[in-house]
One Martini backbone bead per residue (centre of mass of N, CA, C, O) as a GRO file, in nm:
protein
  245
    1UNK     BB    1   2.825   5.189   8.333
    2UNK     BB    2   2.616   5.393   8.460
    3UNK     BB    3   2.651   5.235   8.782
    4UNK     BB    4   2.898   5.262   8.807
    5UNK     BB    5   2.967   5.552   8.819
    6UNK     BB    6   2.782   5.601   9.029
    7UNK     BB    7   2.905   5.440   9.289
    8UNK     BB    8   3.146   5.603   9.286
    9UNK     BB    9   2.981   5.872   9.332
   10UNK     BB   10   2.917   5.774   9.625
   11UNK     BB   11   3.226   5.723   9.714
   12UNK     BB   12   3.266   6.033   9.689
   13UNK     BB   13   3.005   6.146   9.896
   14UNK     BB   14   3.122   6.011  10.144
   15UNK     BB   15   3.405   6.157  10.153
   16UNK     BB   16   3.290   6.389  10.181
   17UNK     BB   17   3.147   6.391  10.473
   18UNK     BB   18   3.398   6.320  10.621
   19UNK     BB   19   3.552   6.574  10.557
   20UNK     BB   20   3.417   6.728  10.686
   21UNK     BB   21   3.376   6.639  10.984
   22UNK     BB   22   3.668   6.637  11.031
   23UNK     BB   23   3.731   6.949  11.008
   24UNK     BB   24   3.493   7.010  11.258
   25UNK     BB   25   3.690   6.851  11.475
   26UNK     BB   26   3.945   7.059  11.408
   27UNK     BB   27   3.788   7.324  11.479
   28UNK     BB   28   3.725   7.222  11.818
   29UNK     BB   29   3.944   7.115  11.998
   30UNK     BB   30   3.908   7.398  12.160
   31UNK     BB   31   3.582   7.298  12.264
   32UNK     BB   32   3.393   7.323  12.505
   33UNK     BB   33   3.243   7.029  12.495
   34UNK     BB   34   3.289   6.874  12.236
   35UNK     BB   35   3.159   6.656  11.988
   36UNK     BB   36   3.270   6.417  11.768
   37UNK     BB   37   3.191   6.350  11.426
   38UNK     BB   38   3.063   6.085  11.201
   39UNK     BB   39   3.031   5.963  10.881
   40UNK     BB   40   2.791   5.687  10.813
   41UNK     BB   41   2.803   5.422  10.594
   42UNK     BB   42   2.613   5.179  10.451
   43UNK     BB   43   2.628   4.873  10.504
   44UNK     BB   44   2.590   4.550  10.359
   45UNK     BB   45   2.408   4.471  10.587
   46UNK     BB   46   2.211   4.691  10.529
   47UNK     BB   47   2.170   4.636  10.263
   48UNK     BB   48   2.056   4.342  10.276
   49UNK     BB   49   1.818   4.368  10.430
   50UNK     BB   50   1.680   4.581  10.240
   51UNK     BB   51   1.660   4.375  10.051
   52UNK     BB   52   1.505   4.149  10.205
   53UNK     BB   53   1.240   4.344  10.252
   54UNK     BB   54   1.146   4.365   9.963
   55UNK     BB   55   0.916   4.365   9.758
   56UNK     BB   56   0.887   4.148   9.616
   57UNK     BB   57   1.065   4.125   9.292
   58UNK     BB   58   1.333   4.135   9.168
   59UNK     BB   59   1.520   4.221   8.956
   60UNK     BB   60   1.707   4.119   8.697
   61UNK     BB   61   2.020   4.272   8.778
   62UNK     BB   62   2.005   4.352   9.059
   63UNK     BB   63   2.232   4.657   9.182
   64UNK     BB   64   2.395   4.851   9.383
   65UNK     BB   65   2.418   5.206   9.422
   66UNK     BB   66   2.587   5.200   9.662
   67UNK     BB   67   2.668   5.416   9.847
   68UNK     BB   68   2.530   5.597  10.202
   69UNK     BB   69   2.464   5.787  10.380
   70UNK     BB   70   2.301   5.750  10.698
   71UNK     BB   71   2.519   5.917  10.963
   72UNK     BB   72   2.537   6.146  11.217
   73UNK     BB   73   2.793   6.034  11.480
   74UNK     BB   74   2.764   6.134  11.810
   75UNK     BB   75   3.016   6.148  12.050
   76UNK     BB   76   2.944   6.095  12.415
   77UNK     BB   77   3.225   6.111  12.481
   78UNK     BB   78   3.452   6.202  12.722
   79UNK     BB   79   3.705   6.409  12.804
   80UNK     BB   80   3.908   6.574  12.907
   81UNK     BB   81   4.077   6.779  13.177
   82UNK     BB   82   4.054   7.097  13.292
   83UNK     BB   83   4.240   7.313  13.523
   84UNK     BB   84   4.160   7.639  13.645
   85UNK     BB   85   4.005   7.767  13.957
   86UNK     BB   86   3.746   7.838  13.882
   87UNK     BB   87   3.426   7.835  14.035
   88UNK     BB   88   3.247   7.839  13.750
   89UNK     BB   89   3.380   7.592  13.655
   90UNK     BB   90   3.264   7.315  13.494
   91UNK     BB   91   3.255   6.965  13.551
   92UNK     BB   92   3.147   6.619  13.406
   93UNK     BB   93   3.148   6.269  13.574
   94UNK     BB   94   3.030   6.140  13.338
   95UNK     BB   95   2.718   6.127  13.289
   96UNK     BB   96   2.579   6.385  13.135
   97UNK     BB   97   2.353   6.735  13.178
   98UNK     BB   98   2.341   7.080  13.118
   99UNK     BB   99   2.080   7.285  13.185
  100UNK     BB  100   1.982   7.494  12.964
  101UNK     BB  101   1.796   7.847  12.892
  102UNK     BB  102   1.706   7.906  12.588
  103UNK     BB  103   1.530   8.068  12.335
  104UNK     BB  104   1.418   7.767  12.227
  105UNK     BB  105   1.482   7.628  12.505
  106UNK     BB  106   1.597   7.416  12.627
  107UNK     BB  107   1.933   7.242  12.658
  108UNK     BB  108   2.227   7.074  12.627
  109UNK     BB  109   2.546   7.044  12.797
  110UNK     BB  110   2.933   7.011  12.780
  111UNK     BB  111   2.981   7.358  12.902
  112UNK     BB  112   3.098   7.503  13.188
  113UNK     BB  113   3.152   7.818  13.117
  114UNK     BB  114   3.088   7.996  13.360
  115UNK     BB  115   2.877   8.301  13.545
  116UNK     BB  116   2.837   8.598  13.611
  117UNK     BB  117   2.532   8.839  13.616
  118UNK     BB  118   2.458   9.130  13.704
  119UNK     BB  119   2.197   8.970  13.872
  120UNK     BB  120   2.369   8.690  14.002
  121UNK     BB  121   2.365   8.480  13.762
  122UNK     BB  122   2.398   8.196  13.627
  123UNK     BB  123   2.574   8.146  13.345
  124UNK     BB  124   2.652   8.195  13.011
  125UNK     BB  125   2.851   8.313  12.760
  126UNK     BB  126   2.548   8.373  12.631
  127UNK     BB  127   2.336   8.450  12.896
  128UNK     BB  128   2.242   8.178  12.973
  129UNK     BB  129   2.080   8.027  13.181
  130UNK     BB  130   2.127   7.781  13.456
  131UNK     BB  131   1.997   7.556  13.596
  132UNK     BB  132   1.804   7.372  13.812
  133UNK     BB  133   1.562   7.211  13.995
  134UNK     BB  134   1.393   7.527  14.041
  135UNK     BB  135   1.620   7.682  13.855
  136UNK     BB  136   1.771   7.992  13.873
  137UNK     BB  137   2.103   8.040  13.978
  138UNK     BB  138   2.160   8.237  14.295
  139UNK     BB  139   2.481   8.455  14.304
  140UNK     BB  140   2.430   8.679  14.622
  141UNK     BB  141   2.763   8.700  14.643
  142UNK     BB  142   3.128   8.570  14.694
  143UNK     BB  143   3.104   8.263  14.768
  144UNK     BB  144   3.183   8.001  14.592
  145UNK     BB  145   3.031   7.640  14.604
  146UNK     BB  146   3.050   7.335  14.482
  147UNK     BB  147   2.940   6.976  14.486
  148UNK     BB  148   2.959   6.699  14.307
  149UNK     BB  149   2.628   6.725  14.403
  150UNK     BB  150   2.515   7.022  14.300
  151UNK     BB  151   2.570   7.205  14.534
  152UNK     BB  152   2.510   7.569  14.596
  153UNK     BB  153   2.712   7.777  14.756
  154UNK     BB  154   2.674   8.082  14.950
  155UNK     BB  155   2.803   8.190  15.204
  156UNK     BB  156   2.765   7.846  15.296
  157UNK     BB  157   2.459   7.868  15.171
  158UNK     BB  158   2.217   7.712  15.047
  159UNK     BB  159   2.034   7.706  14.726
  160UNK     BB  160   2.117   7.492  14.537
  161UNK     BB  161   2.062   7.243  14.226
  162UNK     BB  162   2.200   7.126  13.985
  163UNK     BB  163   2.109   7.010  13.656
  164UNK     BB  164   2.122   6.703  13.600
  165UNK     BB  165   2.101   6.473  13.262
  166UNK     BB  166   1.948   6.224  13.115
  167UNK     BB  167   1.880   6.094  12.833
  168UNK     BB  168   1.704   5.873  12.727
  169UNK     BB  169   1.774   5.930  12.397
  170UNK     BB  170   2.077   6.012  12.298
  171UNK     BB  171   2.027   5.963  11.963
  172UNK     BB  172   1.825   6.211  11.966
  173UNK     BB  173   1.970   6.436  11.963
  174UNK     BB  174   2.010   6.787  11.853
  175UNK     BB  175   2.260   6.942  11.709
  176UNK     BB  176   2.396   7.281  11.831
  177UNK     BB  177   2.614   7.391  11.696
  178UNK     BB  178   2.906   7.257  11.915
  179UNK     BB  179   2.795   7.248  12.234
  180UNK     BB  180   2.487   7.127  12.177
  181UNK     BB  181   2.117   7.033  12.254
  182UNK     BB  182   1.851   6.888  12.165
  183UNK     BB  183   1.602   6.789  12.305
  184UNK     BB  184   1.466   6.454  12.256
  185UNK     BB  185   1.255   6.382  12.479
  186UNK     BB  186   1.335   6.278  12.774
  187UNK     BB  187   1.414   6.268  13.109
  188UNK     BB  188   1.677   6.228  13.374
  189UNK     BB  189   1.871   6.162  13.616
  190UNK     BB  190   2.205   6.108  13.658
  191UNK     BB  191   2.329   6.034  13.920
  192UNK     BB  192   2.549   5.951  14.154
  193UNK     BB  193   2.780   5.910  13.921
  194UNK     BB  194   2.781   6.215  13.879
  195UNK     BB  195   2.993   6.474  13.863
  196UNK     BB  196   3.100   6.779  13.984
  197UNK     BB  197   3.330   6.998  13.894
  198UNK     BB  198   3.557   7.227  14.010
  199UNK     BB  199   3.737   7.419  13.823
  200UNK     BB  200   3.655   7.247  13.551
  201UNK     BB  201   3.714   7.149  13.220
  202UNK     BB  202   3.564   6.994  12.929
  203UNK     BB  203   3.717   6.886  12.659
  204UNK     BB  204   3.767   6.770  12.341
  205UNK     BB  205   3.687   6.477  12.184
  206UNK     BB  206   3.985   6.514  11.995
  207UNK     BB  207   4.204   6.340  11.814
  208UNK     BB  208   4.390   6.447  11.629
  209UNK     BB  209   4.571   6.208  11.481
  210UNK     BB  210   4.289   6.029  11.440
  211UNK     BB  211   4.209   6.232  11.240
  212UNK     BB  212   4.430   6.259  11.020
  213UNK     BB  213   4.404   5.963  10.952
  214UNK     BB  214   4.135   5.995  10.881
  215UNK     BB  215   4.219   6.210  10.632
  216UNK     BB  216   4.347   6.064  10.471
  217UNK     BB  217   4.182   5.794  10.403
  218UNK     BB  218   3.982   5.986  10.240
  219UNK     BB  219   4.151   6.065  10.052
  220UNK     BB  220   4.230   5.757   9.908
  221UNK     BB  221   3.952   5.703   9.866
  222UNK     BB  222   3.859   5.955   9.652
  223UNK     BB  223   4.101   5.893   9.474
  224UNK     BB  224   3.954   5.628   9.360
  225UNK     BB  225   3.694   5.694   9.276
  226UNK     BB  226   3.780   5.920   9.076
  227UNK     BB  227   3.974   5.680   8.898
  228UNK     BB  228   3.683   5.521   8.844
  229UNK     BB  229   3.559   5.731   8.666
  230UNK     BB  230   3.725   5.780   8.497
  231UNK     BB  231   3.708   5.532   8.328
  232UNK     BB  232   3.475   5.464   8.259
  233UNK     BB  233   3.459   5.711   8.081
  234UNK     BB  234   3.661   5.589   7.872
  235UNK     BB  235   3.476   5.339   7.805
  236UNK     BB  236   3.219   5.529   7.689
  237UNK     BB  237   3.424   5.659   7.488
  238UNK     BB  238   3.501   5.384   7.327
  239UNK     BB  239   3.220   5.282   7.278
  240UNK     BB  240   3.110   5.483   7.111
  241UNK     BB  241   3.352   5.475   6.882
  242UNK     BB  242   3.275   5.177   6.816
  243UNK     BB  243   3.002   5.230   6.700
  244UNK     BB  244   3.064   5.456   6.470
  245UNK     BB  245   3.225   5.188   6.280
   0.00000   0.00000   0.00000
């Protein structure tokens, strides 16, 4: 009985980690470049290969302890695209990330809500450098144009080129905040089919509608666990006094 009663605990805190995921994914619905979250547990097929890599002998009546987190999978798919008109803002059509200089190292966002700062570089909301090529982005004038391939233009003259880059190992990056990402290995330029969009920001791929959807289903897994916990708990109480008979 109390192996049940496990199971269904364990299908009870997998539905709560996903119901965190959506309620965070519909708080940023409106931040640029969020990229949306989903905690995925582990399916039946993985939890059978890793009994048959079990060492030894399984001992007889051995069976699964229940459902558990694998993992939080960020979706790095991008989302719509919003046209501000701002020459600062931009956006990313195709794989790929800006790097920005953080305080505690690059990096790497599809929040484009640039701007300039006092003395005169490109820089995020938060006042850290967007990089270039070969560093931090003068935008020491008046007119600012930037070019698909991220070549930056300042009273028509050639400063810089955006640095555009794609991760060797996507699933390695480690989500910092809402919409930026810690490189984690490698990296490589996005190559030519990665555009700049000047003048536009790239919305959170959020769909409301199919997060309640899935914020329902999620409430209704939760409370048949919740419903099979309190059976369980009737039938051990009902064993306890049936015993003391």
């Amino acid at each position: 009985m109390y192996r049940g009663l496990y199971t269904a605990a364990s299908g009870m805190n997998l539905q709560l980690y996903r119901q965190d995921a959506i309620a965070n994914n519909l708080a940023n619905i409106d931040t640029t470049g969020y990229k949306r979250d989903e905690a995925i547990g582990m399916s039946f097929r993985e939890r059978l290969l890793y009994a048959l890599d079990r060492q030894g002998v399984v001992p007889i009546g051995y069976t699964s302890p229940g459902v558990q987190v694998d993992e939080v999978y960020t979706d790095l798919r991008p989302g719509s695209y919003l046209v501000t008109g701002n020459p600062l803002d931009l956006a990313l059509s195709g794989d790929g990330f800006f790097m920005v200089d953080g305080p505690g190292g690059p990096y790497l966002t599809r929040n484009g809500s640039f701007s300039r700062d006092a003395e005169g570089f490109l820089v995020t909301a938060e006042g850290e450098y967007v990089l270039g090529e070969y560093g931090i982005i003068p935008l020491h004038g008046e007119k600012v144009e930037i070019t698909e391939d991220g070549i930056v233009y300042v009273d028509d003259l050639p400063v810089e080129r955006i640095l555009v880059v794609r991760p060797e190992n996507p699933a390695a990056l480690e989500k910092v905040g809402h919409n930026r990402f810690r490189l984690q290995g490698g990296w490589q330029p996005a190559g030519e089919e990665t555009l700049v969009l000047q003048g536009q920001l790239e919305r959170a791929n959020v769909n409301a509608v199919q997060e309640m959807v899935k914020m329902i289903e999620v409430t209704r897994a939760y409370e048949t666990n919740q419903k099979a916990v309190l059976v369980m708990d009737e039938l051990m109480r009902a064993a306890t006094e049936l015993a003391r008979v």
